[in-house]
ZADO-1210 file (C-alpha; in nm, 4 decimals, padded with zeros to 6 digits):
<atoms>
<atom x="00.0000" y="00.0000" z="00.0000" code="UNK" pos="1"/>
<atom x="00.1368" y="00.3404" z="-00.0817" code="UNK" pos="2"/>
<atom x="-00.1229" y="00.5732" z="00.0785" code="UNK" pos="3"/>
<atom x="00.1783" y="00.7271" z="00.2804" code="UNK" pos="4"/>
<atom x="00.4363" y="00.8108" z="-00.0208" code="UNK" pos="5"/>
<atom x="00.4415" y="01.1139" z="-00.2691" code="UNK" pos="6"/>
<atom x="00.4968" y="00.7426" z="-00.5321" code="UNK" pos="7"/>
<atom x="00.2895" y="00.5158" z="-00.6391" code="UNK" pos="8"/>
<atom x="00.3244" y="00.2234" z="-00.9143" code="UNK" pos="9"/>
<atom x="00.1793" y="00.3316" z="-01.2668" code="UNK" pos="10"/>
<atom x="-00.0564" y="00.0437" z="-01.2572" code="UNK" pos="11"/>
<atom x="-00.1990" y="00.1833" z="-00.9441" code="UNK" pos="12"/>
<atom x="-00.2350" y="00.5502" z="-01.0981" code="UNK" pos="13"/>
<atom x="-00.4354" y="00.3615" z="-01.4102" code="UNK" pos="14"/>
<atom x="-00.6566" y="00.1801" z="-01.1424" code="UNK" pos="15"/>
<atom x="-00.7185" y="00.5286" z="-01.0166" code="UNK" pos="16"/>
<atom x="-00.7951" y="00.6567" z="-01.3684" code="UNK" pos="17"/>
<atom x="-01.0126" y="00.4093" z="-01.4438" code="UNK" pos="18"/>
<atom x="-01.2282" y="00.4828" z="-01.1154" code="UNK" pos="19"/>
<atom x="-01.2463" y="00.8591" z="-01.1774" code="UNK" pos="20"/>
<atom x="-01.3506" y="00.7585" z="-01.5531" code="UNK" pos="21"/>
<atom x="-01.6335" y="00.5243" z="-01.4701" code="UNK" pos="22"/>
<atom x="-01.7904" y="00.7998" z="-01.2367" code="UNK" pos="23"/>
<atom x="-01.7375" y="01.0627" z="-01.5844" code="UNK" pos="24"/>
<atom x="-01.9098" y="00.8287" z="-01.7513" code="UNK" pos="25"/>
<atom x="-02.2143" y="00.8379" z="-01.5690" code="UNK" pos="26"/>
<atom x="-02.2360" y="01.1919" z="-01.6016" code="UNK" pos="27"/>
<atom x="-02.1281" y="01.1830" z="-01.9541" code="UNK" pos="28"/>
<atom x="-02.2767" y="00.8812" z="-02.1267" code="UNK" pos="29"/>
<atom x="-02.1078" y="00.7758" z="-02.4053" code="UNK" pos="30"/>
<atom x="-01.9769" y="01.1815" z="-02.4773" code="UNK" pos="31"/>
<atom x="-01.6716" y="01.0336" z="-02.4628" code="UNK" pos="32"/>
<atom x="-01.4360" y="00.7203" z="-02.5068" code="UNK" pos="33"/>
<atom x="-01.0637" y="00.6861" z="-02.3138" code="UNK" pos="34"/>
<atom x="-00.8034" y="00.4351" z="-02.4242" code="UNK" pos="35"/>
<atom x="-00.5297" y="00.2716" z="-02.2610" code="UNK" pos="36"/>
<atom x="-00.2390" y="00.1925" z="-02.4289" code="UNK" pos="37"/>
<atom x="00.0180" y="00.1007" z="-02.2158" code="UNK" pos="38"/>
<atom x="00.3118" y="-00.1835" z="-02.2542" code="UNK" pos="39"/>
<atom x="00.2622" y="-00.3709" z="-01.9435" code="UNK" pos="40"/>
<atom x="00.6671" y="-00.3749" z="-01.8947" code="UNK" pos="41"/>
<atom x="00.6016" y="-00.0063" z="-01.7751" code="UNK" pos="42"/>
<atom x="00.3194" y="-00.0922" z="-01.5136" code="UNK" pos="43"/>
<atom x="00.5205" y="-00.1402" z="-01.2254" code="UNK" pos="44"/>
<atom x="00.7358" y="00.1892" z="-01.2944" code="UNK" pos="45"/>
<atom x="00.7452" y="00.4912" z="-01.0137" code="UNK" pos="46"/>
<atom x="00.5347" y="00.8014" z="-01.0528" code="UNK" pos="47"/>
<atom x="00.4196" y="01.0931" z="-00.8172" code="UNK" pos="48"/>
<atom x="00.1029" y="01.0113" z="-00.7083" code="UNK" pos="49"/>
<atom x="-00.2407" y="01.1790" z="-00.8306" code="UNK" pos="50"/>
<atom x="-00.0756" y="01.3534" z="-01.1754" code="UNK" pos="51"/>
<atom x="-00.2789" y="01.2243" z="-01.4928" code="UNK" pos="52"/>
<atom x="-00.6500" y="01.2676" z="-01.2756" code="UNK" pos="53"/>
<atom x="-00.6045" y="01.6578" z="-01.3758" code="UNK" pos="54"/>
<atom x="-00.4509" y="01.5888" z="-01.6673" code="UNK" pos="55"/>
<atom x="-00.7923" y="01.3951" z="-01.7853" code="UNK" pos="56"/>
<atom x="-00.9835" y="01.6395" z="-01.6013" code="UNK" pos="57"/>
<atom x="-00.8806" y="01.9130" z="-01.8279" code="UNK" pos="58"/>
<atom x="-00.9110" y="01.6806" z="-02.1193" code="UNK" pos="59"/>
<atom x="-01.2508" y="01.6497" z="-02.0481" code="UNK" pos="60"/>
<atom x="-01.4075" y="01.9547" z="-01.9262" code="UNK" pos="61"/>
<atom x="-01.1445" y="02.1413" z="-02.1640" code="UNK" pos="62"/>
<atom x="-01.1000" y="01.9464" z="-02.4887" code="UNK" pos="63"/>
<atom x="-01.4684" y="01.7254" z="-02.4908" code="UNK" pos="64"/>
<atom x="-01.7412" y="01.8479" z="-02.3228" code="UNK" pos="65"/>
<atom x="-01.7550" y="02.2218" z="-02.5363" code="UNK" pos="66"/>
<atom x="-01.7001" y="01.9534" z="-02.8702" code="UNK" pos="67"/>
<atom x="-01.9954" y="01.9022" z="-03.0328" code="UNK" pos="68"/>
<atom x="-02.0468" y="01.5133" z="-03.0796" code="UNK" pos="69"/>
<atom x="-01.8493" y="01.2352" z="-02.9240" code="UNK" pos="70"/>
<atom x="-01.4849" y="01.3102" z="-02.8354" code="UNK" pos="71"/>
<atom x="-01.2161" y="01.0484" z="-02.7513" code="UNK" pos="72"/>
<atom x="-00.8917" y="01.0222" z="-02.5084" code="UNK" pos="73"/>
<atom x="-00.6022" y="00.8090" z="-02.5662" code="UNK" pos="74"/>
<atom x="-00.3444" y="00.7550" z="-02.2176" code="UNK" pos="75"/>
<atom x="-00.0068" y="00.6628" z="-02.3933" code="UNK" pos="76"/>
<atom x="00.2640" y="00.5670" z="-02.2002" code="UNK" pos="77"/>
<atom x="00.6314" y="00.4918" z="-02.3715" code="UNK" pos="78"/>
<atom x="00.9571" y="00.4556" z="-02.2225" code="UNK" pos="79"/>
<atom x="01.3165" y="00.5025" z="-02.3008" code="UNK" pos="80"/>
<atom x="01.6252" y="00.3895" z="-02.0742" code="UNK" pos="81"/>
<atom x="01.5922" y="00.6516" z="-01.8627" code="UNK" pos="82"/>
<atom x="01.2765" y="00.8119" z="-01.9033" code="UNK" pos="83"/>
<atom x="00.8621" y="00.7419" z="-01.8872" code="UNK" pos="84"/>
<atom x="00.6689" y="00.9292" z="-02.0823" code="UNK" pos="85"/>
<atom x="00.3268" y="00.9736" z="-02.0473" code="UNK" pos="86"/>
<atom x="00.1222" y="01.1151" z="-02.3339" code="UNK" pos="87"/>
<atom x="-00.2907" y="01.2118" z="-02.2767" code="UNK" pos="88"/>
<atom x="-00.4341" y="01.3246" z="-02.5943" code="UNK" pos="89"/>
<atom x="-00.7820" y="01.4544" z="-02.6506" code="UNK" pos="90"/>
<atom x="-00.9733" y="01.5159" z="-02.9783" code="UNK" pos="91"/>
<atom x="-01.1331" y="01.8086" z="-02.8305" code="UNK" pos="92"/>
<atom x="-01.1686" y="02.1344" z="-02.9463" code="UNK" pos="93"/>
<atom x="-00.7499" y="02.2549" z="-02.8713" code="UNK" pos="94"/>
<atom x="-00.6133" y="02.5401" z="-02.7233" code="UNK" pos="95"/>
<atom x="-00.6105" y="02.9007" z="-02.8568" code="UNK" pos="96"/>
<atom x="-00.2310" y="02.9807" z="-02.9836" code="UNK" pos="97"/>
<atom x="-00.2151" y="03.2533" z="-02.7388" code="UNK" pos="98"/>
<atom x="-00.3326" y="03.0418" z="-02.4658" code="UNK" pos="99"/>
<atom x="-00.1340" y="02.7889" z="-02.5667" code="UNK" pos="100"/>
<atom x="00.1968" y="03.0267" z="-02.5391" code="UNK" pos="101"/>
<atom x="00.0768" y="03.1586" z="-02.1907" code="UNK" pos="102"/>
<atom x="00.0738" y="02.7910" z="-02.0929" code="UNK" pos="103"/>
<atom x="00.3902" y="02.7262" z="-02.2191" code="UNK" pos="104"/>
<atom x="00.5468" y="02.9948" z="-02.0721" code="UNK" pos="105"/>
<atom x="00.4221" y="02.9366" z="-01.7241" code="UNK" pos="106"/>
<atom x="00.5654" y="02.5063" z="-01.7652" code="UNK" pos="107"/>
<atom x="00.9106" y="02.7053" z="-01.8016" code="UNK" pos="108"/>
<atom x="00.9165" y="02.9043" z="-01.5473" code="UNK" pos="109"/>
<atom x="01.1355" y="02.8131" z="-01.1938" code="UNK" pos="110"/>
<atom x="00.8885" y="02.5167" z="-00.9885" code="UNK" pos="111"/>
<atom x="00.9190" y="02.7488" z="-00.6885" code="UNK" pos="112"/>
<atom x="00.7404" y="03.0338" z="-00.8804" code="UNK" pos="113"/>
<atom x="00.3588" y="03.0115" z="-00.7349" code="UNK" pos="114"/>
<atom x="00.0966" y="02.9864" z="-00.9518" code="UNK" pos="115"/>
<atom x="-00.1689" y="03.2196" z="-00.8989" code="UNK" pos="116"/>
<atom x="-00.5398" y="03.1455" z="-01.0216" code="UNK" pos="117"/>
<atom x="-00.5594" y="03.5411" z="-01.1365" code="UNK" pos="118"/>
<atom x="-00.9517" y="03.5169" z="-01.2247" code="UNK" pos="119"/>
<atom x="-00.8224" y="03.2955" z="-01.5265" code="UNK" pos="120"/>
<atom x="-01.0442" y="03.0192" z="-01.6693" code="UNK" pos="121"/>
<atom x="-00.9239" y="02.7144" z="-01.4020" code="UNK" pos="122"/>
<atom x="-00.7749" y="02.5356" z="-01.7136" code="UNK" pos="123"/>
<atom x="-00.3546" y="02.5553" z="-01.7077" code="UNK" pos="124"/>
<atom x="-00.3812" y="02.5475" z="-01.3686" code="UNK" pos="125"/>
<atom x="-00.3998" y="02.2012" z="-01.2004" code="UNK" pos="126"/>
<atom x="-00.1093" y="02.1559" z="-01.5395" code="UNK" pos="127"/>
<atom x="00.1006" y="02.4212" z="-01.4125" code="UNK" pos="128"/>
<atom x="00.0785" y="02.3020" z="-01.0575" code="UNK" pos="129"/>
<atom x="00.1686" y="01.9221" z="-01.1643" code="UNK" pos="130"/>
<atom x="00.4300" y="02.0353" z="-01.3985" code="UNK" pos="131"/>
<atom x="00.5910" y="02.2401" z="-01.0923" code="UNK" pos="132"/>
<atom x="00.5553" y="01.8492" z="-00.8404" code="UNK" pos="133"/>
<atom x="00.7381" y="01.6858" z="-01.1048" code="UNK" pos="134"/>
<atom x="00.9949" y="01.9549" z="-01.1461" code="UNK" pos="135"/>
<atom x="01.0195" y="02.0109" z="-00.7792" code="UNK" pos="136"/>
<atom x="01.0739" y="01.6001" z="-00.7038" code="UNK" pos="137"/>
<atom x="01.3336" y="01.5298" z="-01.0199" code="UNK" pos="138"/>
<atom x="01.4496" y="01.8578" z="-01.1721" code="UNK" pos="139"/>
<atom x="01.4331" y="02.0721" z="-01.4161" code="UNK" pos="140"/>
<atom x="01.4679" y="01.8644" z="-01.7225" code="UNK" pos="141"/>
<atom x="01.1681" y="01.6736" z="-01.6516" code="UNK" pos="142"/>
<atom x="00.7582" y="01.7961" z="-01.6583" code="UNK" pos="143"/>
<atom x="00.4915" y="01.8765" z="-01.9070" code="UNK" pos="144"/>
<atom x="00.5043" y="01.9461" z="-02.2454" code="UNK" pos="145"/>
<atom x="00.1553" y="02.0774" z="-02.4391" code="UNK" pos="146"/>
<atom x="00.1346" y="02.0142" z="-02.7907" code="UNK" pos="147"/>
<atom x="-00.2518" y="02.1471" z="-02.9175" code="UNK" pos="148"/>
<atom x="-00.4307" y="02.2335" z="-03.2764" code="UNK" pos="149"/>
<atom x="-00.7759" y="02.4376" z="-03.2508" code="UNK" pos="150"/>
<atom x="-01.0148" y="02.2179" z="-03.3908" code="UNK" pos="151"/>
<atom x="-00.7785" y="01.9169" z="-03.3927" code="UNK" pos="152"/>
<atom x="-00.7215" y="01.8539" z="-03.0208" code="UNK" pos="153"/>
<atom x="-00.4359" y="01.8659" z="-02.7575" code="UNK" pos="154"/>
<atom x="-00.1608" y="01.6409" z="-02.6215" code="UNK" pos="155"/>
<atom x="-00.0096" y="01.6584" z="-02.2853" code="UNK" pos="156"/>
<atom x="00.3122" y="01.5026" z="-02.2456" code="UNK" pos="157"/>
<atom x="00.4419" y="01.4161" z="-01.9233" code="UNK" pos="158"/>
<atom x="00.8315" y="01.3480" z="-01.8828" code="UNK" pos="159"/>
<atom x="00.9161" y="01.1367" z="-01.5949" code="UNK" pos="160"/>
<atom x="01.2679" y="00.9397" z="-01.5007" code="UNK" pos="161"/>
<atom x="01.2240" y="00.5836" z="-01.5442" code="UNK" pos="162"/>
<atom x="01.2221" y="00.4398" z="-01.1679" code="UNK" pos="163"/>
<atom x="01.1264" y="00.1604" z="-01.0681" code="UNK" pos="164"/>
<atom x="00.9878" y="00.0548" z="-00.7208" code="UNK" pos="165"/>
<atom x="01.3171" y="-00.0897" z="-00.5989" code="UNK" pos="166"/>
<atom x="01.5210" y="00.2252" z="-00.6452" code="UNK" pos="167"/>
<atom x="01.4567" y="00.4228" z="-00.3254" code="UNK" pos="168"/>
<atom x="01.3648" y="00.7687" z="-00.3637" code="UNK" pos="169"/>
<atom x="01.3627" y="01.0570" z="-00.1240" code="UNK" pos="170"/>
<atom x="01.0299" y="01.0528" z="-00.0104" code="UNK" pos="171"/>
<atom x="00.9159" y="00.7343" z="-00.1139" code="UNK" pos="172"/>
</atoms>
């Protein structure tokens, strides 16, 4: 059980997912689809705890439920030697390309640099403040990437170090 560390095994974050998607489904209906594709060799890999829920979250209320007609979401997970990456992708409606800079901006900035819900729509936010966790528990060179066409949809790519649950890790 890892209800007491900032980590918990990918396949436990999915079971999470899953959860939080049945109960969207019930308020959505069939609005929307989510699939998993994920190489089981990567299910027992080391993540922070709770970051794809607002990930989805925004994919959702952002990305599907302003699309008119049903909208999908695709959880991608890949890995290299040294790194898990974590791709949600939405065939919503996007992000505006000055919204989209904004947001990009604010990934870059310093992790200690508070984020500060000024009256802006909530979306960026719960990114922002996962992007800064990751940054804050592994460094700079890892976070969120967001990669979005109006019209087309948006991808959020998470960048992670590839840890497994036998490497300790300060908190963990």
């Amino acid at each position: 059980d890892s209800s007491g560390s900032e980590y918990i095994p990918l396949e436990e974050e999915l079971e999470l997912i899953g959860r939080y998607l049945a109960i969207q489904e019930v308020r959505f209906g069939d609005r929307f689809v989510c699939e998993l594709d994920v190489d089981e060799r990567f299910q027992h890999c080391v993540v922070p705890k709770l970051i794809l829920q607002p990930l989805v979250e925004n994919a959702i209320f952002h990305g599907i439920e302003r699309k008119v007609g049903k909208g999908s979401i695709r959880i991608k997970v890949e890995a290299t030697e040294m790194r898990l990456i974590i791709t949600v992708s939405d065939d919503g409606l996007g992000i505006e390309p000055e919204r989209l800079r904004e947001l990009t901006e604010k990934l870059g900035k310093p992790a200690f640099d508070y984020v500060k819900p000024d009256g802006e729509k909530k979306g960026g936010i719960a990114i922002v403040n996962v992007n800064n966790r990751i940054r804050l528990l592994f460094g700079e060179e890892y976070g969120i990437n967001i990669f979005s066409t109006v019209g087309i949809g948006t991808d959020v790519e998470i960048n992670l170090p590839r840890i497994t649950h036998d490497v300790k890790i300060k908190g963990a």
